[in-house]
C-alpha positions in Angstrom: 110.2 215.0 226.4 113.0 213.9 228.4 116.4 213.3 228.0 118.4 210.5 228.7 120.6 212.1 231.3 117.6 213.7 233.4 115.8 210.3 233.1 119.1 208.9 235.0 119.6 211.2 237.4 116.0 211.0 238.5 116.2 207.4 238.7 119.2 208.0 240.6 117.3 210.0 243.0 114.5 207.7 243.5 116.9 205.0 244.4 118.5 206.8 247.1 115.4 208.1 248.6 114.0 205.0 248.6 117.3 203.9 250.6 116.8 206.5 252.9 113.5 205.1 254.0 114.8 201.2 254.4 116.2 199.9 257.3 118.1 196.8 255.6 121.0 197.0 255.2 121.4 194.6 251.9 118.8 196.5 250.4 120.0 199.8 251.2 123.8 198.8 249.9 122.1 197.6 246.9 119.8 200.4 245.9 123.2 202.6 246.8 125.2 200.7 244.1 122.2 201.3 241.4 122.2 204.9 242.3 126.2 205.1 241.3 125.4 203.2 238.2 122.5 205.8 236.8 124.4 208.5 237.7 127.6 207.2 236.0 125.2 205.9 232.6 123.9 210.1 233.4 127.4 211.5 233.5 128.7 208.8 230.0 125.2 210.2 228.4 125.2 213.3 225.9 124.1 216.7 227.1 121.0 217.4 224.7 122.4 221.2 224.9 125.9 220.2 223.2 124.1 218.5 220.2 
């Protein structure tokens, strides 16, 4: 299963590759700001390997 903060991140990474293949530019600035937020909800979560 999954944890939390590789669930994030991969979200993460979906949103900006799905940026990359858009060409506008609300959407892009959008998905961009989504991205930030996973990866700062990723970077708050607990590392499975600390608990």
């Amino acid at each position: 299963m999954e944890d939390e903060k590789t669930r994030l991140l991969a979200e993460a990474q979906r949103c900006r590759r799905l940026a990359a293949s858009i060409t506008d530019p609300e959407v892009i600035e959008r998905l961009a700001a989504l991205a930030e937020e996973y990866e700062c909800r990723a970077n708050a979560s607990p590392d499975p390997k600390d608990g």
